[in-house]
PDB file as gemmi writes it, atoms N, CA and C in Angstrom:
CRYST1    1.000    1.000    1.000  90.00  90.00  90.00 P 1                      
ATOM      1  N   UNK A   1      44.507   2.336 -16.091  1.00  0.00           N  
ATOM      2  CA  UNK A   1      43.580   3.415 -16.350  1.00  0.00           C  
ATOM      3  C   UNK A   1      42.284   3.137 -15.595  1.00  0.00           C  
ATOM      4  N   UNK A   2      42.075   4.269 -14.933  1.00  0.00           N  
ATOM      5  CA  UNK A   2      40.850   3.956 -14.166  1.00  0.00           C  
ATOM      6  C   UNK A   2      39.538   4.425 -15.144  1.00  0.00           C  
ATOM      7  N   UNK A   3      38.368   3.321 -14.863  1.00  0.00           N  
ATOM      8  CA  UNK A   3      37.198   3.484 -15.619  1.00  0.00           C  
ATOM      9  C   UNK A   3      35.754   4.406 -14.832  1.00  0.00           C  
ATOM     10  N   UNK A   4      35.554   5.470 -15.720  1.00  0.00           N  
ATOM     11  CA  UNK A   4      34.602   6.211 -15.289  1.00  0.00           C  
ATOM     12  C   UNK A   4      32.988   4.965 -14.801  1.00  0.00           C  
ATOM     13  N   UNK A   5      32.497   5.395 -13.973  1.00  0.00           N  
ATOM     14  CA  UNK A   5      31.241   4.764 -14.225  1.00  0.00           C  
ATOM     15  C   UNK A   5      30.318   5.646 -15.288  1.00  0.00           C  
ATOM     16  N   UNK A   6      29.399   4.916 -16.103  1.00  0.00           N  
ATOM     17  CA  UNK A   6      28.261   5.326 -16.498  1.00  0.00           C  
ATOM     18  C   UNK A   6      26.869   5.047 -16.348  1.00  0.00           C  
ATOM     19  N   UNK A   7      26.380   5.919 -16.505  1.00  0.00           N  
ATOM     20  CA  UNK A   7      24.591   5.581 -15.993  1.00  0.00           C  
ATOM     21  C   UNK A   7      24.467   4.250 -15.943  1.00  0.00           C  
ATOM     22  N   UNK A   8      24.031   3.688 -15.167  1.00  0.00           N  
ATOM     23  CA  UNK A   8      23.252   2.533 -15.125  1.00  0.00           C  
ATOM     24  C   UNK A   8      24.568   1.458 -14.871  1.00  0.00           C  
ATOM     25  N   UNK A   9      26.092   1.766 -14.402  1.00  0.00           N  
ATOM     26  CA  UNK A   9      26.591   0.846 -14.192  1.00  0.00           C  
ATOM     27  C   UNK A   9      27.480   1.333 -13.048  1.00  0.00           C  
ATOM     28  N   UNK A  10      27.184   0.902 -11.600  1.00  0.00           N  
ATOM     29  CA  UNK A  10      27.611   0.992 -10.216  1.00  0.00           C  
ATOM     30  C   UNK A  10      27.822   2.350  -9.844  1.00  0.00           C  
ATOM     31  N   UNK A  11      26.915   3.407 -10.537  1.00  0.00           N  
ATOM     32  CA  UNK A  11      27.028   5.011 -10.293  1.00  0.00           C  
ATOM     33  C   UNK A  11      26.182   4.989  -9.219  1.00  0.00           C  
ATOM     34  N   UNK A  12      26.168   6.049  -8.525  1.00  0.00           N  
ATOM     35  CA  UNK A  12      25.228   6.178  -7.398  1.00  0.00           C  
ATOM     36  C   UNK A  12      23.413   6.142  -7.643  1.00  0.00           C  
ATOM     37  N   UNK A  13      22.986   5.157  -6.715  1.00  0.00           N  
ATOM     38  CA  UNK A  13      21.720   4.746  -7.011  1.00  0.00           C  
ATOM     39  C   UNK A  13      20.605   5.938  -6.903  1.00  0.00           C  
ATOM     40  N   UNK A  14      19.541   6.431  -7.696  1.00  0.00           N  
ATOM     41  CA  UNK A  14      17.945   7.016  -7.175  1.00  0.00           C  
ATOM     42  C   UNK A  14      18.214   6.949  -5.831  1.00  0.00           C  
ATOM     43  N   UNK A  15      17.713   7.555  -5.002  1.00  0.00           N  
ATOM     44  CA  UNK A  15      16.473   7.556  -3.940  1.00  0.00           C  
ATOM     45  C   UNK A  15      15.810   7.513  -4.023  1.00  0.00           C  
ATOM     46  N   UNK A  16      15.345   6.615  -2.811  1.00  0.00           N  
ATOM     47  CA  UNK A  16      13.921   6.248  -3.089  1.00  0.00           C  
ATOM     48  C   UNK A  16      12.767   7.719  -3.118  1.00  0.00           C  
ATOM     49  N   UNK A  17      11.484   7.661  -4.102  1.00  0.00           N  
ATOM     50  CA  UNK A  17      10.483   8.937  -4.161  1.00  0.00           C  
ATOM     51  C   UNK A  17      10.372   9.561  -2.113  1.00  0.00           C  
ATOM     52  N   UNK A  18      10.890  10.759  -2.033  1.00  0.00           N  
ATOM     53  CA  UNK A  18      10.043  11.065  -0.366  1.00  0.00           C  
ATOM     54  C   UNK A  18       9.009  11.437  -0.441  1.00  0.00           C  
ATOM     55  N   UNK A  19       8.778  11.712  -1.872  1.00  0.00           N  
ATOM     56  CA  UNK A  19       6.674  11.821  -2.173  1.00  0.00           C  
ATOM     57  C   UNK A  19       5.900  11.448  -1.438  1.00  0.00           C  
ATOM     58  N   UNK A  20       4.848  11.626  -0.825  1.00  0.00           N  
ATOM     59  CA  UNK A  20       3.993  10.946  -0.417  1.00  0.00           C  
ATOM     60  C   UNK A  20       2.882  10.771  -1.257  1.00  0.00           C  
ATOM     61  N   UNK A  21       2.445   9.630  -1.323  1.00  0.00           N  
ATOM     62  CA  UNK A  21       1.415   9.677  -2.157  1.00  0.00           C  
ATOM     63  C   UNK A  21      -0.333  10.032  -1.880  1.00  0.00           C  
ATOM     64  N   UNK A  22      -0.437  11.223  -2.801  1.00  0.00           N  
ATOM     65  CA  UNK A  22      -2.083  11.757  -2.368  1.00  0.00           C  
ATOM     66  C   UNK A  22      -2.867  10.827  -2.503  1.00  0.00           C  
ATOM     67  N   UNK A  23      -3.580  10.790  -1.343  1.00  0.00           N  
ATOM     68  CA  UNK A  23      -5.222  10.078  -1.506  1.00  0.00           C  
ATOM     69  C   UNK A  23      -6.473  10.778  -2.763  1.00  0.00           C  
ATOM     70  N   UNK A  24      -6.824   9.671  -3.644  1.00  0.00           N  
ATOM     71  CA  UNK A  24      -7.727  10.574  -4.944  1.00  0.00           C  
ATOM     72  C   UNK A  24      -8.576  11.275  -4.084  1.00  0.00           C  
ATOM     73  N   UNK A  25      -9.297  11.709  -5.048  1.00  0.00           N  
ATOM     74  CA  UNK A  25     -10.644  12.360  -4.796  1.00  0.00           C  
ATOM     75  C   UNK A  25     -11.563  11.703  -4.414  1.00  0.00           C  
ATOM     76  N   UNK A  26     -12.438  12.794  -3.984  1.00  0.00           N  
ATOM     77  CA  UNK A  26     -13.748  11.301  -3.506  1.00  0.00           C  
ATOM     78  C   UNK A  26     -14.770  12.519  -4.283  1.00  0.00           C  
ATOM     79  N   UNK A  27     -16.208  11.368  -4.193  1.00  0.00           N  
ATOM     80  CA  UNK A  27     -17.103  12.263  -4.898  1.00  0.00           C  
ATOM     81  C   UNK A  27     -18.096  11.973  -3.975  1.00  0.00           C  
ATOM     82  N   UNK A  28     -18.887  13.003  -3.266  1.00  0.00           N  
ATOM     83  CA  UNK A  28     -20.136  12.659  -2.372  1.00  0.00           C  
ATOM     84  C   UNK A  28     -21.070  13.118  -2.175  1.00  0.00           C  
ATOM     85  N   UNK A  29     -22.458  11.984  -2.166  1.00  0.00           N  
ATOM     86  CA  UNK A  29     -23.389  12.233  -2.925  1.00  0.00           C  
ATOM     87  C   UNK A  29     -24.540  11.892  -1.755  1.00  0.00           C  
ATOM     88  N   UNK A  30     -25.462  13.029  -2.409  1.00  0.00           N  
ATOM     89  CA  UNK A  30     -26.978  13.134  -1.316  1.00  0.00           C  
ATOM     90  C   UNK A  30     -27.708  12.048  -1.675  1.00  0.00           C  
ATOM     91  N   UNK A  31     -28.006  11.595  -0.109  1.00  0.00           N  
ATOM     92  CA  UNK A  31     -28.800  10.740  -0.433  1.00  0.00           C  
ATOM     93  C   UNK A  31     -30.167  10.915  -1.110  1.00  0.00           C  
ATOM     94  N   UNK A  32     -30.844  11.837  -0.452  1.00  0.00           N  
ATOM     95  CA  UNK A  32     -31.810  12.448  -0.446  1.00  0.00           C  
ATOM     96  C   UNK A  32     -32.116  13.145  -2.314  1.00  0.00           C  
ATOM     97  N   UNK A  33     -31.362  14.177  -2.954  1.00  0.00           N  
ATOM     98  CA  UNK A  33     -31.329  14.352  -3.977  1.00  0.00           C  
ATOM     99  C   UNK A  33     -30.707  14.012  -5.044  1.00  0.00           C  
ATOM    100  N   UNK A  34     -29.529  13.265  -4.533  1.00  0.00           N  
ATOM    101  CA  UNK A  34     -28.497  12.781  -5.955  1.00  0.00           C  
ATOM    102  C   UNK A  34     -27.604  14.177  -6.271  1.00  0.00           C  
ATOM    103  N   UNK A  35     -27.449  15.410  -5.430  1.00  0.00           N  
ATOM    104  CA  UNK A  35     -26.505  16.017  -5.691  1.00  0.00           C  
ATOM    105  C   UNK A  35     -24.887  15.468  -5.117  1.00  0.00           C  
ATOM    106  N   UNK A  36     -24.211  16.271  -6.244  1.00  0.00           N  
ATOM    107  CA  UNK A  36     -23.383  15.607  -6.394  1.00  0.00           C  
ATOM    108  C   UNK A  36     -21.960  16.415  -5.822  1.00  0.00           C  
ATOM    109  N   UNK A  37     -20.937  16.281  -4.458  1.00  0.00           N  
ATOM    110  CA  UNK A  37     -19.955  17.476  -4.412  1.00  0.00           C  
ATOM    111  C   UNK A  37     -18.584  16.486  -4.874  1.00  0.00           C  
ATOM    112  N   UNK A  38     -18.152  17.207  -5.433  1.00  0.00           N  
ATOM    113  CA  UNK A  38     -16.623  16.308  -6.069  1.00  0.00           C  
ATOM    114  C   UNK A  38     -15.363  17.142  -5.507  1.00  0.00           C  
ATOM    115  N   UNK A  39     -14.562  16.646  -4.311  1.00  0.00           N  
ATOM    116  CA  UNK A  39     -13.767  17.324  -3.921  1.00  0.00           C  
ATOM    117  C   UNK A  39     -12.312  17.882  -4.733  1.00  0.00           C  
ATOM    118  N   UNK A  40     -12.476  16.758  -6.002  1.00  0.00           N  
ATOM    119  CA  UNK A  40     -11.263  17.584  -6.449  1.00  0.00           C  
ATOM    120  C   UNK A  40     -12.251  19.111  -7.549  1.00  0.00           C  
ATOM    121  N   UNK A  41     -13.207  19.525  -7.578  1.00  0.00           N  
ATOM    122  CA  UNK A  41     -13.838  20.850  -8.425  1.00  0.00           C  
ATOM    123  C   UNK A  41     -13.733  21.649  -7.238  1.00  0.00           C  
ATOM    124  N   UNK A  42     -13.965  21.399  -6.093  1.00  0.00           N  
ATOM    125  CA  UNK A  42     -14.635  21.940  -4.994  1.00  0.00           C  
ATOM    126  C   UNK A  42     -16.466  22.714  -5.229  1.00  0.00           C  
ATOM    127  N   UNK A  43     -16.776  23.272  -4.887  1.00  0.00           N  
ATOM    128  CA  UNK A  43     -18.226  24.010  -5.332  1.00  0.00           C  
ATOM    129  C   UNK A  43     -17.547  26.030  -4.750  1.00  0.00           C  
ATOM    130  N   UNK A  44     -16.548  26.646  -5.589  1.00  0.00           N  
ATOM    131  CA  UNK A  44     -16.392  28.127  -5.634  1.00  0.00           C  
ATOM    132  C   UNK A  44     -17.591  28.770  -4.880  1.00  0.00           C  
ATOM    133  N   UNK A  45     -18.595  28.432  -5.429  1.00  0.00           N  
ATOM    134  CA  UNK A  45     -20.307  29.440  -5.341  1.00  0.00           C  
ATOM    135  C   UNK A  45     -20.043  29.484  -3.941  1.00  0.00           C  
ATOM    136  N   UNK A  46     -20.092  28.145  -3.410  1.00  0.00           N  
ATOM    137  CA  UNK A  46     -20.367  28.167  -1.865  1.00  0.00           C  
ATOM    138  C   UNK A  46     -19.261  27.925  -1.409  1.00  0.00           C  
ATOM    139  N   UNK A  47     -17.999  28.788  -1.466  1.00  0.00           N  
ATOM    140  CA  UNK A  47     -16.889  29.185  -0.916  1.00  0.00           C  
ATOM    141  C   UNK A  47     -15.508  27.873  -0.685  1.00  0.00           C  
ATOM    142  N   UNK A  48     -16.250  26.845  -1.478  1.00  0.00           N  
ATOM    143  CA  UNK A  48     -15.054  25.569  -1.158  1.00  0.00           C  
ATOM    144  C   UNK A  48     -14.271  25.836  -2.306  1.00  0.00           C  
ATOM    145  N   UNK A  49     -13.042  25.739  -2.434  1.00  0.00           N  
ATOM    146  CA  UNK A  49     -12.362  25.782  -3.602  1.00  0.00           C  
ATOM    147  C   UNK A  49     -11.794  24.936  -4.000  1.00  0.00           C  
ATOM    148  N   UNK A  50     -11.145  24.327  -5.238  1.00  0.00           N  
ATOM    149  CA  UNK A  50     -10.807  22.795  -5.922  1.00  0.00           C  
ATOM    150  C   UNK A  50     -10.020  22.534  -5.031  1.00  0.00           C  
ATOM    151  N   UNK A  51     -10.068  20.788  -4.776  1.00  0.00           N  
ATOM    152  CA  UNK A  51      -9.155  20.844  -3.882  1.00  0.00           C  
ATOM    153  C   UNK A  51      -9.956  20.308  -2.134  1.00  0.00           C  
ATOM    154  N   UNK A  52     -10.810  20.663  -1.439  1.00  0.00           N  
ATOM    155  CA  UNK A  52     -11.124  20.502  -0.666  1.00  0.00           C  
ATOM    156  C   UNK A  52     -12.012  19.531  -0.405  1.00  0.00           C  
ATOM    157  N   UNK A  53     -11.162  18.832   1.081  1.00  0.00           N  
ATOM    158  CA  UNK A  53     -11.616  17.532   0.953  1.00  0.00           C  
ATOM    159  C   UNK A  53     -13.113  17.773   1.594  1.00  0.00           C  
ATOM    160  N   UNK A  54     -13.711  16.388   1.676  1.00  0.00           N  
ATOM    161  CA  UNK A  54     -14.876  16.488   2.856  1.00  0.00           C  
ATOM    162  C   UNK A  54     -14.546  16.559   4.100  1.00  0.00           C  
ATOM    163  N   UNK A  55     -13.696  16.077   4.468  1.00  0.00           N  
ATOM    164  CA  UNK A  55     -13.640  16.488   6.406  1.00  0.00           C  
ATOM    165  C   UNK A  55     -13.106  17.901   6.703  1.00  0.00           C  
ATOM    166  N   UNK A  56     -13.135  19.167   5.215  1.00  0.00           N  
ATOM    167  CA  UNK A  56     -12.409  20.013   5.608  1.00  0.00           C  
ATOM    168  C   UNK A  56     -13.584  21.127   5.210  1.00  0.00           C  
ATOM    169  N   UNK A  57     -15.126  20.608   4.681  1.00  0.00           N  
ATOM    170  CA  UNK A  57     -16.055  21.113   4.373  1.00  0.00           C  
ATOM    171  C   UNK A  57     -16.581  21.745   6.016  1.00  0.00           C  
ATOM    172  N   UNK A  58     -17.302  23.226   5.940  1.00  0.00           N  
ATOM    173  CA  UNK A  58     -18.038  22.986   7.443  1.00  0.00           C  
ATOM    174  C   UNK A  58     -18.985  21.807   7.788  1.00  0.00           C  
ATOM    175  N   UNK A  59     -19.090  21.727   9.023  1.00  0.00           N  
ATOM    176  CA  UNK A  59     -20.405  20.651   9.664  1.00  0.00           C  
ATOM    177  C   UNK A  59     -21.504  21.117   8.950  1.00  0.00           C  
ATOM    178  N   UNK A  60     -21.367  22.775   9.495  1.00  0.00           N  
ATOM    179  CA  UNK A  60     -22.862  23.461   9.075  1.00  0.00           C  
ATOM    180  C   UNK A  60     -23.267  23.873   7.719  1.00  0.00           C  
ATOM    181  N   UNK A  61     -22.268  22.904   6.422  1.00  0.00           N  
ATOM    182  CA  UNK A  61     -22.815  23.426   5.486  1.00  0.00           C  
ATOM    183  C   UNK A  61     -23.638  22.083   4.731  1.00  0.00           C  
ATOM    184  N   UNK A  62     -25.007  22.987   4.369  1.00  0.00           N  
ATOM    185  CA  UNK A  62     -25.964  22.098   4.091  1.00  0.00           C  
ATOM    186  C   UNK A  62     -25.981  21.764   2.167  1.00  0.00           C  
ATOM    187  N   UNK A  63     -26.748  20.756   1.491  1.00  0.00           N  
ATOM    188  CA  UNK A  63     -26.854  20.782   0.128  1.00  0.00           C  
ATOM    189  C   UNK A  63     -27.560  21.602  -0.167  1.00  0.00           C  
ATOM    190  N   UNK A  64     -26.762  22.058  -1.531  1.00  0.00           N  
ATOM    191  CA  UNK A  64     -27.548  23.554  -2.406  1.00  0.00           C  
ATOM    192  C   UNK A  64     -28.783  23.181  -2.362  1.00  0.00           C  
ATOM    193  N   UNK A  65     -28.790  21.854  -3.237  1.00  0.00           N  
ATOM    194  CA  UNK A  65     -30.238  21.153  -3.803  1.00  0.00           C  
ATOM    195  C   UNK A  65     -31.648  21.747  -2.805  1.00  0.00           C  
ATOM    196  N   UNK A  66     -31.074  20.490  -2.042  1.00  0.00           N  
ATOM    197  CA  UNK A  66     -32.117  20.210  -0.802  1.00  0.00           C  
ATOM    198  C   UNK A  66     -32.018  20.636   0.433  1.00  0.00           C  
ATOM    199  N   UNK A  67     -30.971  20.845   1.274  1.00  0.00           N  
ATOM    200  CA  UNK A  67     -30.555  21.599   2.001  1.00  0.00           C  
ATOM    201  C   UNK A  67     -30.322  20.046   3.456  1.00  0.00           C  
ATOM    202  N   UNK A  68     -30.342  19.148   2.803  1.00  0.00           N  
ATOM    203  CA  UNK A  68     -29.502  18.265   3.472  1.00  0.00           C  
ATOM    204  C   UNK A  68     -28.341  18.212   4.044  1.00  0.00           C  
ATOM    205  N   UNK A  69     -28.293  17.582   5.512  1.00  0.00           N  
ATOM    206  CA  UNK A  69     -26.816  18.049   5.767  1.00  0.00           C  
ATOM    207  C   UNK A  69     -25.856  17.262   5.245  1.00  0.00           C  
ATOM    208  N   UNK A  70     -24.489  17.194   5.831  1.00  0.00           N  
ATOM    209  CA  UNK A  70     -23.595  16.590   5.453  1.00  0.00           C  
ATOM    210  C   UNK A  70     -23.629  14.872   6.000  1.00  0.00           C  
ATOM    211  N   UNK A  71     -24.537  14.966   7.265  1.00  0.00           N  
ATOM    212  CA  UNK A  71     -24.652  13.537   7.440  1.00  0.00           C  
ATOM    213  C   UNK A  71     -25.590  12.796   6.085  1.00  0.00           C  
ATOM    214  N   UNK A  72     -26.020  13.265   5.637  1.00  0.00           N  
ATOM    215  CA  UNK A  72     -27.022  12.606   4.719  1.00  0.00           C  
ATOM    216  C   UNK A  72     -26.323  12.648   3.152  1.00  0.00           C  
ATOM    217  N   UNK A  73     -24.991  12.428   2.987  1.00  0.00           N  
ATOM    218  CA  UNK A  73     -24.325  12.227   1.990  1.00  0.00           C  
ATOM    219  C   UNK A  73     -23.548  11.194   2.103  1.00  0.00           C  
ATOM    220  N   UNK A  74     -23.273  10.100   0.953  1.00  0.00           N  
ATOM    221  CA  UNK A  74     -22.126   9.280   0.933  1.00  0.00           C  
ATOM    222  C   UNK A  74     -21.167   8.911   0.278  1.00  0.00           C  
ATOM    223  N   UNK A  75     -20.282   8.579   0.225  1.00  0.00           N  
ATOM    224  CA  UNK A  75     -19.042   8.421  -0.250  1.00  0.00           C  
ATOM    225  C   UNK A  75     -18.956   7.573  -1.605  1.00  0.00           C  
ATOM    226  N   UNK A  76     -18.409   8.585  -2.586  1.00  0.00           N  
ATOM    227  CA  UNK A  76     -18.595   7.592  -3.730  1.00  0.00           C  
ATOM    228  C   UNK A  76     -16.723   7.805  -4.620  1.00  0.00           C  
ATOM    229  N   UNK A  77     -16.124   6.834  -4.540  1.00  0.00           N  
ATOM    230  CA  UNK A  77     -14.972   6.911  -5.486  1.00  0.00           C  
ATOM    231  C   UNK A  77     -14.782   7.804  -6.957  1.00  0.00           C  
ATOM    232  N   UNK A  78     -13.629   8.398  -6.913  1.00  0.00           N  
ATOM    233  CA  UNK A  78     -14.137   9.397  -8.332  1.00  0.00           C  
ATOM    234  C   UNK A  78     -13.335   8.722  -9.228  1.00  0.00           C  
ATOM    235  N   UNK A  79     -13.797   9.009 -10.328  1.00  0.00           N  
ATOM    236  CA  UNK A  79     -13.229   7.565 -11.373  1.00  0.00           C  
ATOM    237  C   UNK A  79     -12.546   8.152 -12.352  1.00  0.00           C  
TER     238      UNK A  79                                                      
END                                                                             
């Protein structure tokens, strides 16, 4: 009598995840005022929507706050 396999004994293995795994969020912050843009909220008002990273923000868009550009923000891990 031939024996069925069952889960977990010489049945065909998972594959491995083809997921790739997302890079978190980042959160980045004026130097100048302490405002704060968090790419996973995005900022709606000013047309970014959740979701958008910083290298996908325009060059030419400046802080609400202060009106600092984007060079004058830095990179802070979102926790």
């Amino acid at each position: 009598m031939r024996r069925r396999d069952t889960p977990g004994e010489g049945g065909a293995r998972p594959s491995p995840s083809t997921e790739t795994e997302v890079p978190s969020f980042k959160i980045w912050e004026c130097a100048l005022c302490g405002f704060r843009y968090d790419e996973a909220a995005g900022l709606p008002e000013e047309g970014l929507p959740p979701g958008t990273r910083w290298q996908d923000v325009p060059a030419t868009w400046t802080c609400p706050d202060c009106g600092a550009g984007k060079d004058d923000f830095e990179m802070r891990e979102a926790g």
